[in-house]
C-alpha positions in Angstrom: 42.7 -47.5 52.4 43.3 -46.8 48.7 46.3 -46.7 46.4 46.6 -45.1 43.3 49.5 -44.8 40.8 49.2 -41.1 38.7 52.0 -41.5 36.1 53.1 -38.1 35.3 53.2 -35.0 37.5 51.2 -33.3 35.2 48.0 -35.1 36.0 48.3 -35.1 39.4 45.3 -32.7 39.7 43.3 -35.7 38.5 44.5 -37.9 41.7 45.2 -35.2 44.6 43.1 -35.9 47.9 43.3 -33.3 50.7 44.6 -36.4 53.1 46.2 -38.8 51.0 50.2 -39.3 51.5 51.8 -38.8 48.1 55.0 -40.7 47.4 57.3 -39.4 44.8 58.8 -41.8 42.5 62.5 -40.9 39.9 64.3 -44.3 39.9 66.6 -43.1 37.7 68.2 -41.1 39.2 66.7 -37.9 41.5 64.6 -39.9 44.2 67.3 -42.7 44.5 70.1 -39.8 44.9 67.9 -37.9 48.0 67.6 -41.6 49.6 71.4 -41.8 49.4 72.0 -38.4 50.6 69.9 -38.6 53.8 71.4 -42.1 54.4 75.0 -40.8 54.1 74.0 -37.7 56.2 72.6 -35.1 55.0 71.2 -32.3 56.8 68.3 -31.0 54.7 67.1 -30.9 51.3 65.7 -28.1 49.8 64.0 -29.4 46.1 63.5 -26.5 43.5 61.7 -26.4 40.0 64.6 -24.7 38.1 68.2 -24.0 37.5 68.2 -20.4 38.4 66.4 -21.1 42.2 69.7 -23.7 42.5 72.3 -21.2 41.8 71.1 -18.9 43.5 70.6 -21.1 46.8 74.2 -21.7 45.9 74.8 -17.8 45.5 73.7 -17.5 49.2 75.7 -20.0 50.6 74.4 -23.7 49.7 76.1 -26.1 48.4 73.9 -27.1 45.6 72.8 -29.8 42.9 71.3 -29.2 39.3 71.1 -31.6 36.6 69.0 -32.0 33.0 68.7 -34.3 30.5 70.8 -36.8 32.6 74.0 -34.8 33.0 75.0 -32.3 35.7 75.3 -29.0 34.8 78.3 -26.8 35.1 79.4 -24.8 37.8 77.0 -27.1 40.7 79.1 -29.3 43.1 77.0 -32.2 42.5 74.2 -33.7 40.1 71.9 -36.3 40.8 74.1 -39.5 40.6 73.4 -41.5 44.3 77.6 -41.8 44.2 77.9 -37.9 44.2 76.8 -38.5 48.0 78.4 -41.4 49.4 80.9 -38.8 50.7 81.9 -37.3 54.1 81.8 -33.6 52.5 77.3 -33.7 52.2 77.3 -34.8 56.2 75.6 -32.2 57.8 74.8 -30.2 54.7 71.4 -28.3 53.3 71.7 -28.9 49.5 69.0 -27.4 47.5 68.6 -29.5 44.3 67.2 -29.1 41.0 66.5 -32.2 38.5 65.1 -32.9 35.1 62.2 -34.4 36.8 62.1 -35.5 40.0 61.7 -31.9 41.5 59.4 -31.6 39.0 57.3 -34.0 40.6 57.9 -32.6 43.7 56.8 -29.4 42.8 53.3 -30.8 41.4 52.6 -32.5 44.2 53.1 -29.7 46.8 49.4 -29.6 48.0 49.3 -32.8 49.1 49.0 -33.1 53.4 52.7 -35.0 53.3 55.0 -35.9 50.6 57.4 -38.5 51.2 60.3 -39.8 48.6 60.7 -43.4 47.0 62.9 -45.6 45.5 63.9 -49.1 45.1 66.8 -48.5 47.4 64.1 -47.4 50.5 61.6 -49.7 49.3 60.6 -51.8 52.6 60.9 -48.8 55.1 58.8 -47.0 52.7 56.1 -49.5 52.4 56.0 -50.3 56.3 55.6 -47.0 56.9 52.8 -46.6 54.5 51.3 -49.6 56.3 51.6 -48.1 59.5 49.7 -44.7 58.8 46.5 -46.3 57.2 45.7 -43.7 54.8 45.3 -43.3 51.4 48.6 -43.8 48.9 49.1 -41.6 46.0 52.1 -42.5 43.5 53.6 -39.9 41.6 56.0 -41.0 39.4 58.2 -38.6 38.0 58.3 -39.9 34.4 60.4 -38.4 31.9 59.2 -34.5 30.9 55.8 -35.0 31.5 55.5 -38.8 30.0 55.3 -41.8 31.2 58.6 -44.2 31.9 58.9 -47.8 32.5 61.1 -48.0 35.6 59.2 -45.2 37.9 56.3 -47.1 37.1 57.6 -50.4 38.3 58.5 -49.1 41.7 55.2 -47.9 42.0 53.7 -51.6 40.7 56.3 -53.0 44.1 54.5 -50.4 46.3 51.4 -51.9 45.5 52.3 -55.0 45.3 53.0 -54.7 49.0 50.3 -52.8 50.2 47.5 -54.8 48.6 48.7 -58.3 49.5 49.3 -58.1 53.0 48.0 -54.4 54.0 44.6 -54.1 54.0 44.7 -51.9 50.4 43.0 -51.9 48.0 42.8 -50.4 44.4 40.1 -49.5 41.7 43.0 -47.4 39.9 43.5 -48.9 36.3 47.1 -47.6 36.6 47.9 -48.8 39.9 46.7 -52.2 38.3 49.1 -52.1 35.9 52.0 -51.5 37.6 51.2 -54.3 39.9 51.0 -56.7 36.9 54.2 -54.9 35.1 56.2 -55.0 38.6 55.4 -58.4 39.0 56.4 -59.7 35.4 59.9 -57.6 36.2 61.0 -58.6 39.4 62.8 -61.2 39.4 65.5 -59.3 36.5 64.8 -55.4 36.6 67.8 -54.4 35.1 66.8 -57.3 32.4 63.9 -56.6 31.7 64.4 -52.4 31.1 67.2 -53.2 28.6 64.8 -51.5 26.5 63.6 -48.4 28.3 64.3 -45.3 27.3 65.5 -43.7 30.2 68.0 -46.8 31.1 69.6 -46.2 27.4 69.8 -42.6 27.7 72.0 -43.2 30.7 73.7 -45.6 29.4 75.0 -43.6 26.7 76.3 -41.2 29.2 78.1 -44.1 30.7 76.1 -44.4 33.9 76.0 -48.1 34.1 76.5 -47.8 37.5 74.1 -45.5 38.3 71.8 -47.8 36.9 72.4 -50.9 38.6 72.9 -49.1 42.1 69.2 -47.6 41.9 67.3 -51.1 41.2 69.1 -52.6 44.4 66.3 -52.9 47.0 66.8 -52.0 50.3 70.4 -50.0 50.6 69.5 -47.2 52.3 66.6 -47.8 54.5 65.2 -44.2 55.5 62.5 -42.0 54.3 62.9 -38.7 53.4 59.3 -36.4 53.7 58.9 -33.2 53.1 58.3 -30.0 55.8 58.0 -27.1 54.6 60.3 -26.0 51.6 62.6 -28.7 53.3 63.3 -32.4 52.7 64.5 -34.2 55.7 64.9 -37.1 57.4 61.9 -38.8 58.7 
């Protein structure tokens, strides 16, 4: 089995494999936010590229999310803070969602054979699960518009971290390598050691502390959500 780490959706062509399971990776915030949802009840996800699908999900009934640039946008009953769904009123709900990347991500990696959704706060369900299907791993991180981030990238360095230490995985994948190394220098303090990243200060400025420290605790909400159909559910 073989694990590769493709750091933007826009070069996922480069990596896709016809039976490859492609984890999508948005630390901050999109991926940690579905994680939360599905662990505080949700019924269904449905992911969309753009603002306009959203509203008019909502327009037909959905409750719906939608956020750029790190702020929700107006008129949506949620964004993509995890804390917008720690809340008895998404039980039981389909929410279609739209985000600044995450979907994004989503939406480039749509032909792969199953797309399942990471984060730090899923991260040892994930990886046993990955462990269990011996297959080959594709990483997609989300990034931020189309370039490469710091914190996507260190989830994906854990993932492999995992997976080629004790898994029978392997990597030839200069980027996967990377992130291994990269993980491995941060682990011990994440939110230390991207006091610098870009992503982490643009939140910051929008006073999402919070947000922040909440999506680089491992292990809160231990279930996978995968993708069938236009759907996110539950695995």
């Amino acid at each position: 089995m073989n694990i590769e780490v493709c750091y933007t959706p826009q070069a996922y062509h480069l990596f896709h494999k016809d039976e490859a399971i492609v984890v999508v990776i948005d630390v901050f915030r999109a991926t940690s936010a579905m994680v939360t949802a599905f662990y505080n009840g949700v019924s269904k996800m449905i992911p969309v590229a753009t603002v306009e699908e959203a509203r008019e999900y909502q327009k037909n009934g959905y409750m719906a999310a939608a956020e750029r640039n790190g702020e929700m946008i107006e008129g949506f009953e949620l964004g993509n803070s995890p804390f917008g769904y720690m809340n008895n009123k998404v039980k039981g709900k389909i929410i279609a969602i739209s985000t600044t990347n995450g979907t994004q991500a989503i939406e480039a990696s749509r032909k792969a054979s199953k797309i399942v959704i990471g984060s730090f706060l899923n991260q040892d369900v994930l990886c046993e699960f990955l462990e269990a299907q011996k297959k080959d791993v594709i990483l997609v991180c989300a990034g931020w518009k189309n370039k490469f981030n710091l914190e996507d990238t260190l989830f994906a360095g854990a993932v492999t971290e995992y997976l080629t230490s004790r898994s029978g995985f392997s990597t030839s994948c200069d980027s996967a390598i990377a992130s291994q190394h990269l993980y491995n220098l941060a682990k011990h303090d994440l939110y230390a050691f991207l006091s610098n990243s870009s992503h982490r200060n643009r939140l910051a400025k929008l006073d999402l502390e919070r947000d922040i420290r909440y999506c680089l605790t491992a292990n809160q909400c231990p279930v996978i959500p995968v993708m069938e159909g236009k759907y996110l559910v539950k695995m």
